[in-house]
C-alpha positions in Angstrom: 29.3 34.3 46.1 26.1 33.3 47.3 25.2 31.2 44.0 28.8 29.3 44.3 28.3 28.3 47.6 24.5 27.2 46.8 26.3 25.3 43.6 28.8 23.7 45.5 26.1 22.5 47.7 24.0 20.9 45.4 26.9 19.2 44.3 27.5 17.9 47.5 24.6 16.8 48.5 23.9 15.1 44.6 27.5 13.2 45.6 26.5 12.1 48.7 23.0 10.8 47.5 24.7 8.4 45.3 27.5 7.2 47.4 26.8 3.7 48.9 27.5 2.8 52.2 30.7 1.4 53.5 31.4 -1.8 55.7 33.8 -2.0 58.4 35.6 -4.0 55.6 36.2 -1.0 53.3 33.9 -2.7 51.3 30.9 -1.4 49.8 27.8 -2.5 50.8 24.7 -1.6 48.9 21.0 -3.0 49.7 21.1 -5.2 47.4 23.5 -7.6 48.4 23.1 -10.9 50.8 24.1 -10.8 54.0 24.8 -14.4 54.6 26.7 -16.7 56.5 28.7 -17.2 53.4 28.0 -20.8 52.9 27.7 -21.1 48.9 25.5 -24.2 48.8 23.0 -23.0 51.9 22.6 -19.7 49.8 22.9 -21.2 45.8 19.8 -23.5 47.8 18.4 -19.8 48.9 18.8 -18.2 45.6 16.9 -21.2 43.8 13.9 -20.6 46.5 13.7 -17.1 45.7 13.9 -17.9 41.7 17.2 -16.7 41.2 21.1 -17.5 40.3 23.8 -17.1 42.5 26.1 -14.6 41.8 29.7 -14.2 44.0 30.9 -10.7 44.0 34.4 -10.2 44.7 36.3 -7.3 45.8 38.8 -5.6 48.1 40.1 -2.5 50.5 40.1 0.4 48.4 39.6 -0.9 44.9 38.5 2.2 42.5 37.5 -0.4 39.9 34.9 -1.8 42.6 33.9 2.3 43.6 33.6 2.8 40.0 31.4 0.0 39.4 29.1 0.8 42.4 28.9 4.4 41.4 28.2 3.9 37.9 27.7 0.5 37.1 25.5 -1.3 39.6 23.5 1.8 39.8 22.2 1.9 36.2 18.3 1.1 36.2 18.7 -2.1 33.4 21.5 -3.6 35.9 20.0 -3.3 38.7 16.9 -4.4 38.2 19.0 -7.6 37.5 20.4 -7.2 40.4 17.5 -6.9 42.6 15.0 -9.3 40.4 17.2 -11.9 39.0 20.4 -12.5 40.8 21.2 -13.4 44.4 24.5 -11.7 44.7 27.0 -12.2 47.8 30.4 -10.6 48.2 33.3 -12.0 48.9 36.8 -10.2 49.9 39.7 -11.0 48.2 41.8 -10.8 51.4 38.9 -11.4 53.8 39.7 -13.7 57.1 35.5 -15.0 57.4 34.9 -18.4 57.4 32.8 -19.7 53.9 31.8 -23.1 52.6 32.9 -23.6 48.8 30.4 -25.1 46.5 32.3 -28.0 47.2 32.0 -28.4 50.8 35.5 -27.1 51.8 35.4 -24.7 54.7 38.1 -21.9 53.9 38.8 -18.2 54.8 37.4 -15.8 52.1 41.0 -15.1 51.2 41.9 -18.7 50.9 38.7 -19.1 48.6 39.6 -17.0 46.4 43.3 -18.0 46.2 41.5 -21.4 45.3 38.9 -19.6 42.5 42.5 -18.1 41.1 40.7 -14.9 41.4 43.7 -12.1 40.3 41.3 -8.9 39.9 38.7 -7.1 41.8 36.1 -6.9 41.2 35.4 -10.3 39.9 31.4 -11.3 39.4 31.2 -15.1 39.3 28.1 -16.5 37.6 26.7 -19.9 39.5 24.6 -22.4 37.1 21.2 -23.1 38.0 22.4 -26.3 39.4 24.8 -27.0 42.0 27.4 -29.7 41.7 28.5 -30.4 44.9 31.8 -31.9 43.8 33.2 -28.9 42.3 34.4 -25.6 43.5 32.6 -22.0 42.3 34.7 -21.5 39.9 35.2 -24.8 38.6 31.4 -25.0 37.8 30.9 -21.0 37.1 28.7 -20.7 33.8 30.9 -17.6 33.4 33.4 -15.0 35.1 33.5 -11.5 34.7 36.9 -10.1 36.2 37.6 -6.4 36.1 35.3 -3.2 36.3 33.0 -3.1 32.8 30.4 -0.3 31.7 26.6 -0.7 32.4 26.0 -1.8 29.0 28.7 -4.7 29.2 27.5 -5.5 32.7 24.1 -5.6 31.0 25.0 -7.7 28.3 27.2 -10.4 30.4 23.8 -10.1 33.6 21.0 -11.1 30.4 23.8 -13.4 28.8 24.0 -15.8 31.5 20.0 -15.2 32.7 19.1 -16.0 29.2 21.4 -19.5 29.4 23.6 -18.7 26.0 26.3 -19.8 27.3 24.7 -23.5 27.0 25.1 -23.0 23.1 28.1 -20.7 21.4 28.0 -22.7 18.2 26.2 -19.6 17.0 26.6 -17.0 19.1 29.6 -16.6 22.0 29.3 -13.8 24.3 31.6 -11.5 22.6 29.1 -12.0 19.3 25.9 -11.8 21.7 27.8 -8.4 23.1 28.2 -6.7 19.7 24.5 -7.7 18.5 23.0 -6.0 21.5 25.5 -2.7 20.6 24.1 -2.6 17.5 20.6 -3.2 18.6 20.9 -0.5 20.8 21.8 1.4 17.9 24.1 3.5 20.1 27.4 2.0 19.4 28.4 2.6 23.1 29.0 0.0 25.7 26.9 1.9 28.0 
């Protein structure tokens, strides 16, 4: 009896070491995101200062495609190291009420933002370019779009993709082409 109860312990506190933190949004909220005022072109203008792309993360209330993700996704060494290193990511909710300024200028709720991006799944990683156009909303300039929750080796593969700037030239090489070489190079056949 004794061992259960020191198994189902362990368990517990295992579960509980890599749980990340939830907002007062239902949204979750691990160290590595930006706490910003949500203004897209003060913090693509931060990003660029620190030597790194902006990178909109959206999500909602109770999303298990968003829990999964942060459990096993964002968590993976390769990603996050991206994460933390390479990208300057800021969440957005899907149905949020707090004010932002588009990459366009607009002033809009988070929810009407998003409505505007024709975001339809959560969680949804929008990819900013190196450099801002001011004329045209996130998504209308976004080097690429990742909805829906993905493995770490896809979320890998999409995170080096755009880093790398391959989406500049697909005459060769698209993502889906870049995705398989990297499978195979990983010699794993897994998208982990």
């Amino acid at each position: 009896m004794r061992r259960l109860l020191a198994v189902i312990l362990a368990l517990g506190f295992a579960a509980a070491a890599h749980a990340v933190e939830m907002g007062d949004d239902g949204l979750h909220k691990p160290e590595w995101l930006r706490d910003t005022f949500k203004d897209l072109q003060e913090d693509h203008a931060e990003a660029q200062s620190e030597g790194k792309r902006l990178l909109l993360l959206v999500e909602q209330r109770g999303c298990l495609y968003c829990k999964d993700m942060h459990e096993n996704t964002f968590p993976d060494p390769r990603v996050l190291a991206l994460l933390q290193e390479t990208y300057y990511p800021v969440q957005i909710n899907l149905h949020g009420d707090i004010e932002i300024v588009d990459t366009d200028g607009e002033t809009l709720t988070e929810k009407e933002a998003t409505r505007k991006w024709r975001v339809l799944f959560t969680p949804t990683m929008i990819f900013l370019p190196p450099d801002l156009d001011e004329s045209m909303s996130a998504v209308d300039q976004a080097v690429s779009v990742m909805p829906g929750a993905f493995s770490p080796g896809t979320t890998l593969d999409m995170m080096t993709w755009v880093k790398e700037e391959r989406y500049l030239d697909q005459s060769e090489e698209d993502f889906q082409r870049y995705h398989a070489r990297m499978i195979k190079e990983r010699n794993d056949g897994d998208t982990r």
